[in-house]
TIROFI-735570 format. One record per residue (C-alpha): residue in one letter; z, y, x. Coordinates in steps of 0.001 Angstrom, whole numbers. Each point is the difference from the previous one (the first is absolute). Example, Ala and Ser with C-alpha at 12.3 -4.5 7.8 and 13.67 -1.06 7.14 Angstrom:
// residues 2
- a, 7800, -4500, 12300;
- s, -660, 3440, 1370;
***
This chain:
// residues 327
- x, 6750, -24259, 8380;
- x, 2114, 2728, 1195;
- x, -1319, 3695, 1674;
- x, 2564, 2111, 2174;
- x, -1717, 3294, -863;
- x, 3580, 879, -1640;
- x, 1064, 566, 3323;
- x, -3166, 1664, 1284;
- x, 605, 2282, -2366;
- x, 2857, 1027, -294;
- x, -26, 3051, 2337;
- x, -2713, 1217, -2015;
- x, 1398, 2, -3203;
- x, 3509, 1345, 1511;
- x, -2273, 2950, 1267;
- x, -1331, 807, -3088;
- x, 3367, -256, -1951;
- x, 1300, 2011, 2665;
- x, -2657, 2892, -731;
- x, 269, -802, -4084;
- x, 3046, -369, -1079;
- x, 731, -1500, -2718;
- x, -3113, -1548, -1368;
- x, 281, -3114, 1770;
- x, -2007, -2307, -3252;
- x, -2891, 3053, 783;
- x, -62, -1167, 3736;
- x, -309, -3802, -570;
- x, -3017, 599, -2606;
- x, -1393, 2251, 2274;
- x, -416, -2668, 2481;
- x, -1320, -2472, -2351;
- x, -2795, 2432, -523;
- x, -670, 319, 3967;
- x, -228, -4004, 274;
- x, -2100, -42, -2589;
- x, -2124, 2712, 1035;
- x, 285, 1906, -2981;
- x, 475, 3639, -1516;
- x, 2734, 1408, -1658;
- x, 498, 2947, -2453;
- x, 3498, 1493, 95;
- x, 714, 1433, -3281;
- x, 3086, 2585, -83;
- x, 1254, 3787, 16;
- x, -510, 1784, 2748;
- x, 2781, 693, 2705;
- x, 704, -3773, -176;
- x, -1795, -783, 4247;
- x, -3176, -2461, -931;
- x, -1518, 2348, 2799;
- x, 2480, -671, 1973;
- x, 130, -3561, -367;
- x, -3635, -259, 931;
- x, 139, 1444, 2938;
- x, 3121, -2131, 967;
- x, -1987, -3296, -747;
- x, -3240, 1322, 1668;
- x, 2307, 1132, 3100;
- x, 2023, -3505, 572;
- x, -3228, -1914, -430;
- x, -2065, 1948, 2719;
- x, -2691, 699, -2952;
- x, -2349, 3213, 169;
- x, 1507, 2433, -2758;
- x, -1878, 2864, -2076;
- x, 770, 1376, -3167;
- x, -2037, 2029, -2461;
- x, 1583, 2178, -2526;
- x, -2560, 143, -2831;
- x, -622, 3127, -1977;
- x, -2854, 379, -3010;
- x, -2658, 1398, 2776;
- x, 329, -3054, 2351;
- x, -3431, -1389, 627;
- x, -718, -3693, 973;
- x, -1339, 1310, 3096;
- x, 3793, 1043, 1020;
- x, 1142, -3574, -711;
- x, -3099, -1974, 1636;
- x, -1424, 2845, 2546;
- x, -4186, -116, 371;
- x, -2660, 1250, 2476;
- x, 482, 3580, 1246;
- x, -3279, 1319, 1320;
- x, 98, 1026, 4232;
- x, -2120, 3076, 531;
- x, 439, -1161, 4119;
- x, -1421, -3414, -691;
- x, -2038, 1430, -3127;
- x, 1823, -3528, -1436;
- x, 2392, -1088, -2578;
- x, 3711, -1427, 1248;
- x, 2303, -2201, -2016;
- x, 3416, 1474, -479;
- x, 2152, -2626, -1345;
- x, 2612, 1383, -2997;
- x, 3632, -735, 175;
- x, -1355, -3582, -2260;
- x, -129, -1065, 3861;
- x, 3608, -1470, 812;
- x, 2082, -2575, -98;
- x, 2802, 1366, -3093;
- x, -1085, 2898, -2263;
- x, 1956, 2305, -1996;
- x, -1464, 1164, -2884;
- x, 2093, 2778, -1476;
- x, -240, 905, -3531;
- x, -3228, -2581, -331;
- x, 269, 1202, -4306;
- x, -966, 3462, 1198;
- x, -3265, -681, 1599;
- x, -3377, -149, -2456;
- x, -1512, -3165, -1021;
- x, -2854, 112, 2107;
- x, 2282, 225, 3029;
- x, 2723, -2264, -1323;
- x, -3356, -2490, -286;
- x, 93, 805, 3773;
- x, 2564, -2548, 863;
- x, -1468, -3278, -2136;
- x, -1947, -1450, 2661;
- x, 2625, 745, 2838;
- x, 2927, -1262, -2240;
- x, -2021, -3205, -1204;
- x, -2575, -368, 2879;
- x, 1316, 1078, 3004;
- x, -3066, 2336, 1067;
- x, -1988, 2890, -1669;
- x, -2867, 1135, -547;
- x, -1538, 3476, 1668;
- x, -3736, 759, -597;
- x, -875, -3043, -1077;
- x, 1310, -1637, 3495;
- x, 3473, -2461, -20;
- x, 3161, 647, 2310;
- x, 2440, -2657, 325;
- x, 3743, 1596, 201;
- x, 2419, -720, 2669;
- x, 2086, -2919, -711;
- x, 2589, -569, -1234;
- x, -482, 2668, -2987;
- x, 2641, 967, -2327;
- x, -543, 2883, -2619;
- x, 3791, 981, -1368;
- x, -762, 2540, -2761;
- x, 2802, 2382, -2181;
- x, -411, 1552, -2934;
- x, 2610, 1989, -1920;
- x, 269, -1341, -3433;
- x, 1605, 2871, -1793;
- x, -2524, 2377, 588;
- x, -3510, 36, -1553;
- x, -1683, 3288, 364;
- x, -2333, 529, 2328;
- x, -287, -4124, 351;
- x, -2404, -2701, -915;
- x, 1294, -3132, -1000;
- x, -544, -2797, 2236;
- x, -3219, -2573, -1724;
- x, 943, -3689, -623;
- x, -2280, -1150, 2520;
- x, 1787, 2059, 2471;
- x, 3675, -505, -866;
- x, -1080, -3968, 637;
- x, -1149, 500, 3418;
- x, 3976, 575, 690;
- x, 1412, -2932, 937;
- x, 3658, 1035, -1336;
- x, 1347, 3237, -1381;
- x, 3379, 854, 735;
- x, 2547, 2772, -931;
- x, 2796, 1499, 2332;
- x, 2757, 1376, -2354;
- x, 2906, 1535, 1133;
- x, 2110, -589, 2128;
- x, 3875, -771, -325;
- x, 3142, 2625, 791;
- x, 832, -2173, 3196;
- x, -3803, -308, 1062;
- x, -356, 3990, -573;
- x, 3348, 370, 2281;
- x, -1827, -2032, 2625;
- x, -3122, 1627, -7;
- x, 1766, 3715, -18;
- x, 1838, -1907, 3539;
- x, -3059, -1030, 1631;
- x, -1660, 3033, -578;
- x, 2332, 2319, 1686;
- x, -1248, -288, 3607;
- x, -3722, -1129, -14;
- x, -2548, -1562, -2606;
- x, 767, -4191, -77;
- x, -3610, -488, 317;
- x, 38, 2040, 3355;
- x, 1413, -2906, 1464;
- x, -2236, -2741, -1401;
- x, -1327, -2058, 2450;
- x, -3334, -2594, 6;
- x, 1255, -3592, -544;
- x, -2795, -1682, -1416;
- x, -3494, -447, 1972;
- x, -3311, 234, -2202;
- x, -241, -3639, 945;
- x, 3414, -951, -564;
- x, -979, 1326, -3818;
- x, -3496, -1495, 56;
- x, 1461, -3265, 524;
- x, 3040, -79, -2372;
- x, -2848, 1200, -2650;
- x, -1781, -3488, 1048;
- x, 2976, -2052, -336;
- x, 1064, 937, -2993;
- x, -3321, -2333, -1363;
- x, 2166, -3200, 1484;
- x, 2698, 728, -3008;
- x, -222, -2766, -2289;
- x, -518, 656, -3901;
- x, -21, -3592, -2474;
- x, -1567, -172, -2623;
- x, 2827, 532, -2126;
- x, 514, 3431, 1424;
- x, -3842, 667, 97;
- x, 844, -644, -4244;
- x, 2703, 1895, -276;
- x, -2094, 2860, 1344;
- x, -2780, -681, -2287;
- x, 2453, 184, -2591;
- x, 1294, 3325, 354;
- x, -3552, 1018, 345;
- x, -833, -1239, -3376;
- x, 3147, 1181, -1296;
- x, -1014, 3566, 665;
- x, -3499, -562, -2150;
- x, 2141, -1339, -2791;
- x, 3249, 2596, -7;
- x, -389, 2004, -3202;
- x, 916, 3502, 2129;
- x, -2319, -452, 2352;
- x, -4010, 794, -1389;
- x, -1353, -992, 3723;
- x, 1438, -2514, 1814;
- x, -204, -825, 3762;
- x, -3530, -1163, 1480;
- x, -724, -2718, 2375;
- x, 238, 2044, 2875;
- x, 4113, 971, -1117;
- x, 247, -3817, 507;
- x, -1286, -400, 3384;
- x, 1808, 2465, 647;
- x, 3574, -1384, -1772;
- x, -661, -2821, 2193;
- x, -206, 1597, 3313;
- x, 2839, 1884, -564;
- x, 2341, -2606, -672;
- x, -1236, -1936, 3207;
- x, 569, 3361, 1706;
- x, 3173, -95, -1310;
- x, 760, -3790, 918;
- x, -827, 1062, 3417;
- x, 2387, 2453, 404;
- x, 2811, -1809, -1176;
- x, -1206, -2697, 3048;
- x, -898, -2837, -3154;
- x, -3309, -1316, 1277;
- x, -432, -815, -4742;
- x, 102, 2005, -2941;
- x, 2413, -306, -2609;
- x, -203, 1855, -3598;
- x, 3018, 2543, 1627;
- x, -2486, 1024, 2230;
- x, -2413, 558, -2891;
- x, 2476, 1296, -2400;
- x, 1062, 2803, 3002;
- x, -3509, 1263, 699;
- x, -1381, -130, -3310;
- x, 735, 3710, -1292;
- x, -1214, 1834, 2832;
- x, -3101, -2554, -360;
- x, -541, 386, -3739;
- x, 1682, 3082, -1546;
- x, -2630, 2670, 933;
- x, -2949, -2479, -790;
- x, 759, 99, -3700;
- x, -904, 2198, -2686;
- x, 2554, 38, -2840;
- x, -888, 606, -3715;
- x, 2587, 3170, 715;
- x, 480, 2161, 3207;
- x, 2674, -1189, 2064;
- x, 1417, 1459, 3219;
- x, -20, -2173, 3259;
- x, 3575, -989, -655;
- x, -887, -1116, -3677;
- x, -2780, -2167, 1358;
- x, 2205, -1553, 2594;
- x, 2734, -1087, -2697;
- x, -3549, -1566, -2408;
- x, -1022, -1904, 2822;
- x, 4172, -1427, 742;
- x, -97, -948, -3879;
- x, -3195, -1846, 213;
- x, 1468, -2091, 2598;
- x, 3462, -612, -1696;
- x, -2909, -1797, -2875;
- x, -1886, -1978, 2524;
- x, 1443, -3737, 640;
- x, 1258, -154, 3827;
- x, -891, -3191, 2267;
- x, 2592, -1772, 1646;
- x, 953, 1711, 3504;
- x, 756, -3868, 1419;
- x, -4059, -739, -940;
- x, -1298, 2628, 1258;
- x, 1567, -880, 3499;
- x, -1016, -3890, -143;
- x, -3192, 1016, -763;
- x, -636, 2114, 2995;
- x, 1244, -2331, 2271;
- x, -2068, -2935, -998;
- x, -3095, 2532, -66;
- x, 102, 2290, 3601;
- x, -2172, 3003, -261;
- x, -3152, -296, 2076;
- x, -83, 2437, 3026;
- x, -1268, 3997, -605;
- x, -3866, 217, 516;
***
């Protein structure tokens, strides 16, 4: 089986390249995320355009954009909204928070309190909240992309387990390169690049790649090889809490995600292998504290100790077992 989303899109990724340079690995996980309907954390200094970069994906898909920048003294009730009482109609109105759109930025989530940090659970995992004891489904598609500045640690609360493993992936931006800074000092000179952005992708268009993506084939060698690296992470003597079941649901849709992209309609362990960090790294808790970066390289030597199937298997297998069509 064979999908020609490659060339579907392509536009969209040039776009987003076009807007942020030089992080074109960022871009490409990024996506994976958005077929997979999941949330992302972006982990780095600041300065480094994860706003930026949000608003360029939420702009080329044709996807409702808010952001929140979170201080100590942000309530749940500025994330979610509630009932406002009308002295004309001596009633109570519903005004929907910025929780109510398609992509939200979440700036600085670390430096919002617990109880509003706990704000976001049920959106992230659920897709709906909560408000006076009455349930509002979100808008779909819904994508939460989070940052947090991992240098800096007063004034912040630390992000719970529970809530780092409602993030599909984390990913960090790093610098970039002398030639990439060159060409973003260049196309900077006359207008911003995202200025010039332009909506390429329909809400449907997305909706539709995101139900696809279930056609990918995955063997059951793969499916191992996943369950493997799972179990390698409960057994690694740095790592005191390994990854849950939930980390490998979510390994697996990623590397379909992934297989997608790439127009393979199966999963090989590359496509595992090249997802796995931003899948795993922030869902462990080491016996010592690590930075992002540090996770990222525990997770690439956990899979340099994990047997690989055979590529050539993985391919016969999917052929002589087609997916079943997207529900």
């Amino acid at each position: 089986m064979s999908f020609s989303i490659t060339a579907e899109i392509a536009p969209l990724k040039q776009q987003l390249q076009s807007i942020y340079l030089g992080h074109d690995n960022v871009i490409d996980q990024l996506l994976v995320a958005l077929l997979c309907s999941g949330h992302v954390l972006l982990e780095d200094v600041p300065g480094l355009g994860k706003t930026t970069l949000a608003k360029a994906l939420a702009k080329s898909l044709s996807l409702s954009f808010k952001r929140i920048q979170c201080t100590p003294d942000l309530m749940p009730s500025d994330v979610l909204g509630g009932n406002i009482y009308q002295p004309n109609t001596q009633d109570f109105k519903f005004l929907p928070g910025p929780v109510f759109t398609n992509l939200l930025l979440v700036d600085e989530i670390n430096r919002a309190s617990p109880r509003t940090q706990s704000a976001f659970l049920e959106a992230m995992a659920e897709g709906n909240v909560t408000i006076d004891r009455k349930t509002a489904g979100l808008p779909k598609p819904f994508m939460v992309i989070a940052t947090q500045n991992p240098i800096e640690f007063a004034g912040t609360f630390a992000l719970p387990e529970a809530q780092l493993d409602r993030f599909f992936m984390r990913l960090t931006l790093g610098y970039p390169s002398t030639e990439q800074a060159l060409t973003l000092l260049q196309s900077h000179q006359k207008q911003e690049p995202i200025e010039a952005a332009q909506a390429l992708i329909t809400k449907e268009q997305l909706i539709n790649w995101q139900q696809s993506c279930l056609n990918v084939s995955l063997n059951t060698e793969v499916q191992r090889y996943i369950v493997a690296i799972i179990e390698g992470t409960r057994n690694h003597k740095d790592i005191r809490l390994g990854a849950s079941p939930r980390a490998a649901i979510a390994l697996m849709q990623a590397a379909r995600a992934h297989a997608y992209l790439q127009g393979q309609g199966f999963v090989t362990p590359e496509h595992v292998q090249t997802v796995a960090p931003a899948i795993l790294s922030h869902r462990l808790i080491t016996r010592g504290q690590q930075s992002p970066a540090q996770s990222h390289s525990l997770v690439t030597h956990l899979l340099n100790s994990i047997p690989v199937p055979g590529v050539a298997n993985a391919e016969t297998a999917a052929e002589s077992n087609p997916p079943h069509a997207a529900q």
